[in-house]
ZADO-1210 file (C-alpha; in nm, 4 decimals, padded with zeros to 6 digits):
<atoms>
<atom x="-00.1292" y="07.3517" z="01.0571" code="UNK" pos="1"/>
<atom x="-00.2470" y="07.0429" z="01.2801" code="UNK" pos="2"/>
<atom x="-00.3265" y="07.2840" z="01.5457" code="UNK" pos="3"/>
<atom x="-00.5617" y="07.5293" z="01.3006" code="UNK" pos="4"/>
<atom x="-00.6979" y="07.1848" z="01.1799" code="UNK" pos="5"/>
<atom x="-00.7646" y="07.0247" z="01.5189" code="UNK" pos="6"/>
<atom x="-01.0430" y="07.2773" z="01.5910" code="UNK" pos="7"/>
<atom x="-01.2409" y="07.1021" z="01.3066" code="UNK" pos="8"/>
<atom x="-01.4086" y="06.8089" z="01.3047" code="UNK" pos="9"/>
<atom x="-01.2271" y="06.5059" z="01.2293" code="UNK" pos="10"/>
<atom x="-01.4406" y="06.3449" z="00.9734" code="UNK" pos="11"/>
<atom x="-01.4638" y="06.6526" z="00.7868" code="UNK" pos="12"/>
<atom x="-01.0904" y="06.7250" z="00.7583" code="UNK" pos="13"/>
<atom x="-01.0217" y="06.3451" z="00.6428" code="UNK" pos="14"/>
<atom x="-01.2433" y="06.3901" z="00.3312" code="UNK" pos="15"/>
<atom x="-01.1464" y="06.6713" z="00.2191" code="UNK" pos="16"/>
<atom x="-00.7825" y="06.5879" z="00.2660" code="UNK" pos="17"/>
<atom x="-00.8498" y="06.2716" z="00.0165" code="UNK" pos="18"/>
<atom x="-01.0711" y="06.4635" z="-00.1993" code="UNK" pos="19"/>
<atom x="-00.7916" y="06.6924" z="-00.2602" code="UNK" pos="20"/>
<atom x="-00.5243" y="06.4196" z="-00.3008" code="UNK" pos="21"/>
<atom x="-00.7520" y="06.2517" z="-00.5403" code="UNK" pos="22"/>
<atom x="-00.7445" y="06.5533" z="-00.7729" code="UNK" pos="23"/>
<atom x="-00.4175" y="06.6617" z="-00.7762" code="UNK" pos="24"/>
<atom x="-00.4692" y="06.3561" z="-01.0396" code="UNK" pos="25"/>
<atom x="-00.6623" y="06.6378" z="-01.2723" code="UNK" pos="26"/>
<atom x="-00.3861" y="06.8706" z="-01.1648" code="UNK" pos="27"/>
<atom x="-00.1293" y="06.5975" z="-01.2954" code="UNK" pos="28"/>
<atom x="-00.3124" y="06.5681" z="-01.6348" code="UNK" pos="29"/>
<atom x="-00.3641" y="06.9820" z="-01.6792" code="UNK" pos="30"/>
<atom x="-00.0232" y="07.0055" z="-01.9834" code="UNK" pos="31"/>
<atom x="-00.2244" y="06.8253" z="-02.1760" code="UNK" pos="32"/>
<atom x="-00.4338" y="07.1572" z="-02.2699" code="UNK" pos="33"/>
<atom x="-00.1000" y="07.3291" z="-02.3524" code="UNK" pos="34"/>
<atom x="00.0964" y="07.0450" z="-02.5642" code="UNK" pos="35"/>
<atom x="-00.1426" y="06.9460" z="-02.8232" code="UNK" pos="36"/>
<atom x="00.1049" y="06.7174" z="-02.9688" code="UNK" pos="37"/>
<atom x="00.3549" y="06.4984" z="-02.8326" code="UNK" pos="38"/>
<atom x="00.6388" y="06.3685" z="-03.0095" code="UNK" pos="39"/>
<atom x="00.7100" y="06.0104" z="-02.8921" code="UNK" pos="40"/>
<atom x="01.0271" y="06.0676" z="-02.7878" code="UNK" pos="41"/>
<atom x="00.8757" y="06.3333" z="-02.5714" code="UNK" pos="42"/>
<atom x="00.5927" y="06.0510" z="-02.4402" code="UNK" pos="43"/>
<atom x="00.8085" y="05.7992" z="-02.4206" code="UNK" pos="44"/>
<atom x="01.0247" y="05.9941" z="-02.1382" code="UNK" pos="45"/>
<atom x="00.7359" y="06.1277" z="-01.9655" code="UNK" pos="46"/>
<atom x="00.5824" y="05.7902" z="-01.9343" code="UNK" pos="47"/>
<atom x="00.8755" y="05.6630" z="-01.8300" code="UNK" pos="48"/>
<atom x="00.9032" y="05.9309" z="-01.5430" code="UNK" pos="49"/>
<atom x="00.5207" y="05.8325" z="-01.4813" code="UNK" pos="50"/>
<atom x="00.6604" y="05.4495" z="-01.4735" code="UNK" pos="51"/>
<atom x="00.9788" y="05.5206" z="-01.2144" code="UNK" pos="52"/>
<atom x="00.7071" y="05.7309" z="-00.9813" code="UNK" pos="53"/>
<atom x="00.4362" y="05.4406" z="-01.0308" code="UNK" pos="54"/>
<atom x="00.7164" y="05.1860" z="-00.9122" code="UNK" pos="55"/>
<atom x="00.8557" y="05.3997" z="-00.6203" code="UNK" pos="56"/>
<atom x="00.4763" y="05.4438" z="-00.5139" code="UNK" pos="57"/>
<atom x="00.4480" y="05.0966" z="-00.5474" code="UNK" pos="58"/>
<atom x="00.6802" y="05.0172" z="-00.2972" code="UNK" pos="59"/>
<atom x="00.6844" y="05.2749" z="-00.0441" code="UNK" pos="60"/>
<atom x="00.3479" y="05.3971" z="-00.0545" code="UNK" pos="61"/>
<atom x="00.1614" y="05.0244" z="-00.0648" code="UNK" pos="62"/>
<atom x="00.4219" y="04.7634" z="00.0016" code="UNK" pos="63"/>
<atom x="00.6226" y="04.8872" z="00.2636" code="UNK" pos="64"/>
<atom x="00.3367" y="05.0591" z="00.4581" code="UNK" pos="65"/>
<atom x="00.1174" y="04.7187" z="00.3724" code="UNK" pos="66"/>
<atom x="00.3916" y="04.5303" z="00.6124" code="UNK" pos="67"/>
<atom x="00.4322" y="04.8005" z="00.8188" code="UNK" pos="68"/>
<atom x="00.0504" y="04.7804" z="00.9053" code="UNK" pos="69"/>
<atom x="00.0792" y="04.4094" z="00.9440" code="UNK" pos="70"/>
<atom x="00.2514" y="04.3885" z="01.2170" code="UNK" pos="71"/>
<atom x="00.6257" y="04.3649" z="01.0227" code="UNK" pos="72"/>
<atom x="00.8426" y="04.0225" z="01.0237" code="UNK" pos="73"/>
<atom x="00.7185" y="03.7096" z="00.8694" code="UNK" pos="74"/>
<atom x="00.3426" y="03.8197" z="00.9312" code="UNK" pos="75"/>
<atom x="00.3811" y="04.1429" z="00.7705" code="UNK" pos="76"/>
<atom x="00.5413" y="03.9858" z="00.4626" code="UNK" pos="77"/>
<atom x="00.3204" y="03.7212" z="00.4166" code="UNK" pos="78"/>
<atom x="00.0453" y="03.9766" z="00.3511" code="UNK" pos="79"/>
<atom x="00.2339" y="04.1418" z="00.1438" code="UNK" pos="80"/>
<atom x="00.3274" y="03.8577" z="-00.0843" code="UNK" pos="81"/>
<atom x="-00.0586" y="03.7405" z="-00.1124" code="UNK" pos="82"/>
<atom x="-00.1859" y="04.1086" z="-00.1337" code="UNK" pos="83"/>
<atom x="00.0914" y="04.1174" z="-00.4325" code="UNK" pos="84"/>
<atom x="00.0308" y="03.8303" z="-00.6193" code="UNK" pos="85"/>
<atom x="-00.3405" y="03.8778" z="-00.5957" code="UNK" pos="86"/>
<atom x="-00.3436" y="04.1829" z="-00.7377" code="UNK" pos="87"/>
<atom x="-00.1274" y="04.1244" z="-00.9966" code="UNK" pos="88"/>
<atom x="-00.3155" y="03.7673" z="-01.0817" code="UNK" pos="89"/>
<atom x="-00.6869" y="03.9922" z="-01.0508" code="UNK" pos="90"/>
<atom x="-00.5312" y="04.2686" z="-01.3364" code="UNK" pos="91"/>
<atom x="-00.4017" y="03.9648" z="-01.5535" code="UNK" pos="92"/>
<atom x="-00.7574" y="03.8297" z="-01.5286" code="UNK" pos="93"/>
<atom x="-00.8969" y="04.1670" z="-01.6008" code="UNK" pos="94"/>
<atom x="-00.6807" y="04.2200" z="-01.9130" code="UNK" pos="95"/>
<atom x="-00.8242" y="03.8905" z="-02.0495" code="UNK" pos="96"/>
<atom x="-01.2174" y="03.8927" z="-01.8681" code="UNK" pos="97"/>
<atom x="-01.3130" y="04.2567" z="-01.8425" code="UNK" pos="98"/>
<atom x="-01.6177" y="04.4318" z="-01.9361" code="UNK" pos="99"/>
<atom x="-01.3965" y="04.6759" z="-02.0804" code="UNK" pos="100"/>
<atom x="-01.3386" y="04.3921" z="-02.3688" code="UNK" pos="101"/>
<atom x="-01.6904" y="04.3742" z="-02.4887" code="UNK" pos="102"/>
<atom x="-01.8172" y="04.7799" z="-02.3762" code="UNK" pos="103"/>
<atom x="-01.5295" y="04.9032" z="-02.6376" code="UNK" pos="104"/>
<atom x="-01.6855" y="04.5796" z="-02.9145" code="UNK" pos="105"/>
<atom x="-01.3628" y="04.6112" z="-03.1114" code="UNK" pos="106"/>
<atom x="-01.2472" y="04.3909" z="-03.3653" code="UNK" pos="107"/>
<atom x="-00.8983" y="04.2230" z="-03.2282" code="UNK" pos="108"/>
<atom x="-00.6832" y="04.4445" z="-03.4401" code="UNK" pos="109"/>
<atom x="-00.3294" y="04.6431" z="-03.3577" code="UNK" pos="110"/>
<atom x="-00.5123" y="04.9566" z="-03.2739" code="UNK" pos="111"/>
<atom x="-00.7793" y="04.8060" z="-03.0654" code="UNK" pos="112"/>
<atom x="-00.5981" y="04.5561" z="-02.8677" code="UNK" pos="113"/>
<atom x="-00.3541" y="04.8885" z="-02.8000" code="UNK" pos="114"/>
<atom x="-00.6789" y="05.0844" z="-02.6968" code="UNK" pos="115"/>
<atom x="-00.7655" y="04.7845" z="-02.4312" code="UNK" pos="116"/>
<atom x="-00.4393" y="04.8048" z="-02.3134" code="UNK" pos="117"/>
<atom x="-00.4942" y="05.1524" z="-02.2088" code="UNK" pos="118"/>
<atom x="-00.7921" y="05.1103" z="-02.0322" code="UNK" pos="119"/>
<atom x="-00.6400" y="04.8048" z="-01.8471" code="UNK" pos="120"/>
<atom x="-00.3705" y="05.0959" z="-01.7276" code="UNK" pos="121"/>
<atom x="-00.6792" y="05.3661" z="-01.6501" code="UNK" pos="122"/>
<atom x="-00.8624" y="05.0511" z="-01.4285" code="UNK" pos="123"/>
<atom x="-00.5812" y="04.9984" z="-01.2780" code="UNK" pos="124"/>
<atom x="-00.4429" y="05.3509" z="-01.1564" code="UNK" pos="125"/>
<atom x="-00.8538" y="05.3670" z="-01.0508" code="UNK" pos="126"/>
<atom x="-00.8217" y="05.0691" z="-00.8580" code="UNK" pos="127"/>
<atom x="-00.4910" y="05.1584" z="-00.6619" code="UNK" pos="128"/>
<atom x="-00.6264" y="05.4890" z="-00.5471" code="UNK" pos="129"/>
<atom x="-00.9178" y="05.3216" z="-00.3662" code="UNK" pos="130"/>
<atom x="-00.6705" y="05.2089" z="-00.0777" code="UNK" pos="131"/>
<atom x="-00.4571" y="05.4984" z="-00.0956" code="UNK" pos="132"/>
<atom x="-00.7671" y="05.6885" z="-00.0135" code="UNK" pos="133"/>
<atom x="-00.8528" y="05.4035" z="00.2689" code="UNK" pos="134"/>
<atom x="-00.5035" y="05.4845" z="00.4075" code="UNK" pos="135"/>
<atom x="-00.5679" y="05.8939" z="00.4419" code="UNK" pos="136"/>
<atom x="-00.9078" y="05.7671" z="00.5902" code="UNK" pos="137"/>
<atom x="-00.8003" y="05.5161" z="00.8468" code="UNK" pos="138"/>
<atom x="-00.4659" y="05.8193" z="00.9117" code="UNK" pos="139"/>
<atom x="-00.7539" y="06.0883" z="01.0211" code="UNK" pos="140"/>
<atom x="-00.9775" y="05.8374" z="01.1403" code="UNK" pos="141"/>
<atom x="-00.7411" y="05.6903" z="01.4637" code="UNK" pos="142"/>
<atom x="-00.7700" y="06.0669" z="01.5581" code="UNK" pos="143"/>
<atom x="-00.3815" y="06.1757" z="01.4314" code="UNK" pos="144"/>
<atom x="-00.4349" y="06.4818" z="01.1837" code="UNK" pos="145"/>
<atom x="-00.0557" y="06.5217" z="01.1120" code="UNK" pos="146"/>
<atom x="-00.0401" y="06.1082" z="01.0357" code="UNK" pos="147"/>
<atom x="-00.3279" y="06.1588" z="00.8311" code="UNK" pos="148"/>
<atom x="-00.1890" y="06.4868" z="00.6552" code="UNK" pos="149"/>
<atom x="00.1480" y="06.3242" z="00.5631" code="UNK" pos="150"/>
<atom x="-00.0085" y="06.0516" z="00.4113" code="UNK" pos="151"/>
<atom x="-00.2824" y="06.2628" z="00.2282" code="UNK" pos="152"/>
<atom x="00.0141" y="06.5089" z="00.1057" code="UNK" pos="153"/>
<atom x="00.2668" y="06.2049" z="-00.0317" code="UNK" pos="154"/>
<atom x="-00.0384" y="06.0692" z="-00.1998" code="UNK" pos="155"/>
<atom x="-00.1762" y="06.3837" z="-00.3796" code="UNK" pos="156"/>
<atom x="00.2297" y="06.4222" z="-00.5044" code="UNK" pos="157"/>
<atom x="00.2445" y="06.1144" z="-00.6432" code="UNK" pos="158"/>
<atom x="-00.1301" y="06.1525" z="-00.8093" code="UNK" pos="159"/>
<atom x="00.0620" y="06.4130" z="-00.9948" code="UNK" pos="160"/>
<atom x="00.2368" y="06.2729" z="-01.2488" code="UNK" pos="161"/>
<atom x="-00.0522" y="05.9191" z="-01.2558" code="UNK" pos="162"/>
<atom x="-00.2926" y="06.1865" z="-01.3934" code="UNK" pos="163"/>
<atom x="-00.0231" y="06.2769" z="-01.6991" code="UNK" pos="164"/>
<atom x="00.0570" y="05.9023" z="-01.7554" code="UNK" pos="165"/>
<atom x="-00.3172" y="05.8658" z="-01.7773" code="UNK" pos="166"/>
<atom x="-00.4156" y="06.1916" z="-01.9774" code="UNK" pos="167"/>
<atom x="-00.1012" y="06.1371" z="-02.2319" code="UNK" pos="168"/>
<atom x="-00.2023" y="05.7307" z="-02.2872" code="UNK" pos="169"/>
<atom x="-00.5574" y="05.8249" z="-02.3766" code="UNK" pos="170"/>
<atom x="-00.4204" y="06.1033" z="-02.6170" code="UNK" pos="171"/>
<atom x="-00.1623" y="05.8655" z="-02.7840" code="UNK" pos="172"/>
<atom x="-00.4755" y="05.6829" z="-02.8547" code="UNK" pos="173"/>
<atom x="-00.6275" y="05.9686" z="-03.0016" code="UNK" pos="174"/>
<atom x="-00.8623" y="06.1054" z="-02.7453" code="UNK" pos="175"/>
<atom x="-00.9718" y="06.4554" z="-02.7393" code="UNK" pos="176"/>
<atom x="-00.7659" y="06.6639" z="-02.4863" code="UNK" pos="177"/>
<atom x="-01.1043" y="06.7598" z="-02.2585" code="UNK" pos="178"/>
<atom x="-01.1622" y="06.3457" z="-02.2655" code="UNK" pos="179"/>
<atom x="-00.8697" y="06.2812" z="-02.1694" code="UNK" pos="180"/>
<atom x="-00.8599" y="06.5396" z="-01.8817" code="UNK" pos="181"/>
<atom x="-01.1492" y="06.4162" z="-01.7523" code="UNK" pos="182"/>
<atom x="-01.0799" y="06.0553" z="-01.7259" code="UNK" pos="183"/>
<atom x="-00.7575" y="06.1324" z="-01.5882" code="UNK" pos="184"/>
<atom x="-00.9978" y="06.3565" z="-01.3076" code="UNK" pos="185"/>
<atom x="-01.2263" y="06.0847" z="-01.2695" code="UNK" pos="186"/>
<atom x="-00.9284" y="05.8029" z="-01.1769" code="UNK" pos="187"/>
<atom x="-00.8595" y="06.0279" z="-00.8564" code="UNK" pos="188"/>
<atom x="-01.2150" y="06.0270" z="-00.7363" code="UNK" pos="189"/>
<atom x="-01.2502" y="05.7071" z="-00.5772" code="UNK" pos="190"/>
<atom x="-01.0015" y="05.8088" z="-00.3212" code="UNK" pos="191"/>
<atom x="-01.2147" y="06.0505" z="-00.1196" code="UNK" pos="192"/>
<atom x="-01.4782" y="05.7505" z="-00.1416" code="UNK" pos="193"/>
<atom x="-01.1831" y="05.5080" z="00.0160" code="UNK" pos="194"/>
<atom x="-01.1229" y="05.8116" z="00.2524" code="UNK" pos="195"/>
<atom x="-01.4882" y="05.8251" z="00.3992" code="UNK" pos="196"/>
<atom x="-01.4785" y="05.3933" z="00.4208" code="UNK" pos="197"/>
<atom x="-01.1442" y="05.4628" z="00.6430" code="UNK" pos="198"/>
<atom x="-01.2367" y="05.7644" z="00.8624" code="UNK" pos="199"/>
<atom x="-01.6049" y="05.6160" z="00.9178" code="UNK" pos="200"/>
<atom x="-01.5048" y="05.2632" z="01.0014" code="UNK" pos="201"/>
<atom x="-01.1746" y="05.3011" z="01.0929" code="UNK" pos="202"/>
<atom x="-01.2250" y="05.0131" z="01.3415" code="UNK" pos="203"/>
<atom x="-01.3881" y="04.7554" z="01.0761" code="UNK" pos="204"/>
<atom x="-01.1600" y="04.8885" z="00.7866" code="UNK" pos="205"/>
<atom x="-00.7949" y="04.8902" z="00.9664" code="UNK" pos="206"/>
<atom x="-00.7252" y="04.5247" z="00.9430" code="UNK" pos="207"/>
<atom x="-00.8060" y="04.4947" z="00.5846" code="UNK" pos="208"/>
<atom x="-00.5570" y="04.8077" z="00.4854" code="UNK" pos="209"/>
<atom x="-00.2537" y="04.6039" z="00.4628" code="UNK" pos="210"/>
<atom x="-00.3955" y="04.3612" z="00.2440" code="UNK" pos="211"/>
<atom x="-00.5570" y="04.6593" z="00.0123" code="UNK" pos="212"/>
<atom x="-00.2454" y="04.8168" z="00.0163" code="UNK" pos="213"/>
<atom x="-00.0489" y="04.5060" z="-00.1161" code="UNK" pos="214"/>
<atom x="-00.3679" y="04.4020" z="-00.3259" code="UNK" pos="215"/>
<atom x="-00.2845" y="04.7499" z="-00.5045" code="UNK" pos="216"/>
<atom x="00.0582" y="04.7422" z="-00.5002" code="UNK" pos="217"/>
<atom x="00.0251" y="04.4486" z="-00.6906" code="UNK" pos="218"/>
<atom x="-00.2102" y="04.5448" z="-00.9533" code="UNK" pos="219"/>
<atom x="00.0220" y="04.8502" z="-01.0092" code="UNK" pos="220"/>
<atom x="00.3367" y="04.6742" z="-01.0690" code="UNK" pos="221"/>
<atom x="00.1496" y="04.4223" z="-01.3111" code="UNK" pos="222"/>
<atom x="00.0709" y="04.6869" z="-01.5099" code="UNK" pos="223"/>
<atom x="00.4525" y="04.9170" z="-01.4635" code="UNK" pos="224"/>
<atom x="00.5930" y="04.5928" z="-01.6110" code="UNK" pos="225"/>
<atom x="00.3351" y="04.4540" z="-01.8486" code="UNK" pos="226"/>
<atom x="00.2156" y="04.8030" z="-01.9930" code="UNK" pos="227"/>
<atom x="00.3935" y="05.1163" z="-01.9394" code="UNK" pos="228"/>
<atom x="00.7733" y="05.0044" z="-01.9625" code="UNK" pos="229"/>
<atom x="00.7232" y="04.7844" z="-02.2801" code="UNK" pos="230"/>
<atom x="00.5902" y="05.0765" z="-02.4329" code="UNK" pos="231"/>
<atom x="00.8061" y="05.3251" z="-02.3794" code="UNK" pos="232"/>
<atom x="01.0912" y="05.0828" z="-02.5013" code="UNK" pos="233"/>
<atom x="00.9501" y="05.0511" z="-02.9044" code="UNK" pos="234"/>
<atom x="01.0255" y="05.4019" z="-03.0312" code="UNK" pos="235"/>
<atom x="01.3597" y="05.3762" z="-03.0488" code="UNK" pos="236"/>
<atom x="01.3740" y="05.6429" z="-02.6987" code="UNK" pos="237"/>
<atom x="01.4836" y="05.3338" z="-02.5049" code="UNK" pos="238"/>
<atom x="01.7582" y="05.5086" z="-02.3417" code="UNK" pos="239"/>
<atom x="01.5816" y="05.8348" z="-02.2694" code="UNK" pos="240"/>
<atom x="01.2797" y="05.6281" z="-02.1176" code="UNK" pos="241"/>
<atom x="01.4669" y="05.4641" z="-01.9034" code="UNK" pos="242"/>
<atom x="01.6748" y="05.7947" z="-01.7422" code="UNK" pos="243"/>
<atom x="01.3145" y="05.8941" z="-01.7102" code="UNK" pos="244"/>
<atom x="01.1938" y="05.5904" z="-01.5348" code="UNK" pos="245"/>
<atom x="01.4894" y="05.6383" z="-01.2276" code="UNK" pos="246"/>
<atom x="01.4555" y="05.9982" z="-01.2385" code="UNK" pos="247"/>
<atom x="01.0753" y="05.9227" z="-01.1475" code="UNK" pos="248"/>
<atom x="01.1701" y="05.6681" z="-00.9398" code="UNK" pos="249"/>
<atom x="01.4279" y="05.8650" z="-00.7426" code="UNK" pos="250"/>
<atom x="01.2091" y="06.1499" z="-00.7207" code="UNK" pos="251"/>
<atom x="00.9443" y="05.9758" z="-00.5811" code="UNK" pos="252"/>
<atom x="01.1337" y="05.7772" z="-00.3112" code="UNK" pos="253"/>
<atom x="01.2840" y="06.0919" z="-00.1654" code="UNK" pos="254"/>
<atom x="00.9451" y="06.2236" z="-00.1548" code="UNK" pos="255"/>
<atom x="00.7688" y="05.9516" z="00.0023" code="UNK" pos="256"/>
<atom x="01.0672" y="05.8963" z="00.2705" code="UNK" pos="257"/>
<atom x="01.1248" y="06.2781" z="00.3232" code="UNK" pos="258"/>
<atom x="00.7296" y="06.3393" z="00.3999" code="UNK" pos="259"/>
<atom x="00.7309" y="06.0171" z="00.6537" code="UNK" pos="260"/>
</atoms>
């Protein structure tokens, strides 16, 4: 495969391996077209699944590859501790600042303070595939097409099951199925714009990856904790969400480490 893809040019390759890890999101979110209900006990599972691959992604697809690109040691976790907290501190101030408050005009009731919620989750899988997509950039970009094809392949499996956790939220919330779909889509698209930023200025763009990486690994795990997990834990599924969550999580991990 690196061979066949070698003959190719570089830049090309790159973008469309991030454009197609960016919508294996839409591939995540395609059961939503064949279940049009879902029973919470059914949600709260899958969103816990979504919630144990959202963690595992968190960790070894931004954290540990955020110190690994930092040099490792104290350096290498010092970035990832500010990257962290800063993304985590920027979500908390989006939750309570966003545009998203005042676009959706809502009155502060139960449903509509639920509905912000959800697009506080949408923002924030958005945001944490812009430097997933840097990383598949800045992979193809130093010139290694297997580096970059690894990372481009991990990522597009773990868009997977972000595109259902995105597609069922906005249908708990009573969204059509083709809105749903589409948003879910449209969370995946940034990455092939992260993936030109890498593979055109690799040089320029490099040093910042760690703390993107971190900065996103943050935001995610704000919202894991904050969002998903509290809500799959009010149903009375507690149990069942949680055996989802480590399946998730162990399914993810073995994927990540397994594909390097």
């Amino acid at each position: 495969m690196v061979e066949f893809l070698s003959q190719y040019n570089i830049f090309y390759v790159g973008l469309i391996a991030s454009l197609i890890a960016g919508l294996c999101t839409g591939l995540g979110a395609l059961p939503v077209f064949f279940t049009k209900e879902v029973s919470h006990k059914k949600l709260d599972t899958m969103l816990g699944f979504a919630a144990g691959v959202m963690l595992a992604a968190t960790c070894f697809s931004l954290i540990v590859p955020a110190i690994e690109y930092a040099g490792g040691g104290i350096n290498g976790a010092m970035v990832a501790v500010i990257g962290v907290m800063l993304g985590g501190i920027f979500l908390d101030l989006m939750d309570q600042y966003s545009p998203h408050n005042y676009l959706l005009k809502l009155p502060d009731t139960k449903e509509s303070i639920q509905l912000k919620k959800v697009w506080l989750f949408v923002i924030a899988i958005t945001l944490h595939n812009f430097p997933e997509g840097l990383a598949v950039g800045v992979g193809f970009g130093n010139g290694d097409i297997g580096n970059g094809l690894v990372i481009a392949i991990a990522i597009g499996l773990q868009n997977i099951p972000e595109g259902l956790a995105v597609a069922l939220a906005l249908i708990r919330e009573k969204y059509t199925v083709g809105k749903a779909f589409l948003i879910a889509l449209l969370t995946g698209l940034v990455e092939p714009i992260g993936g030109l930023m890498g593979i055109g200025l690799v040089h320029w763009m490099e040093p910042i990856l760690p703390y993107a990486l971190a900065f996103a690994g943050g935001a995610m795990l704000y919202v894991i904790c904050d969002e998903i997990i509290p809500e799959t834990q009010k149903n009375g599924y507690e149990r069942l969400a949680t055996y989802g969550l480590m399946i998730g999580f162990v399914v993810m991990m073995f994927l990540d480490v397994s594909l390097g």
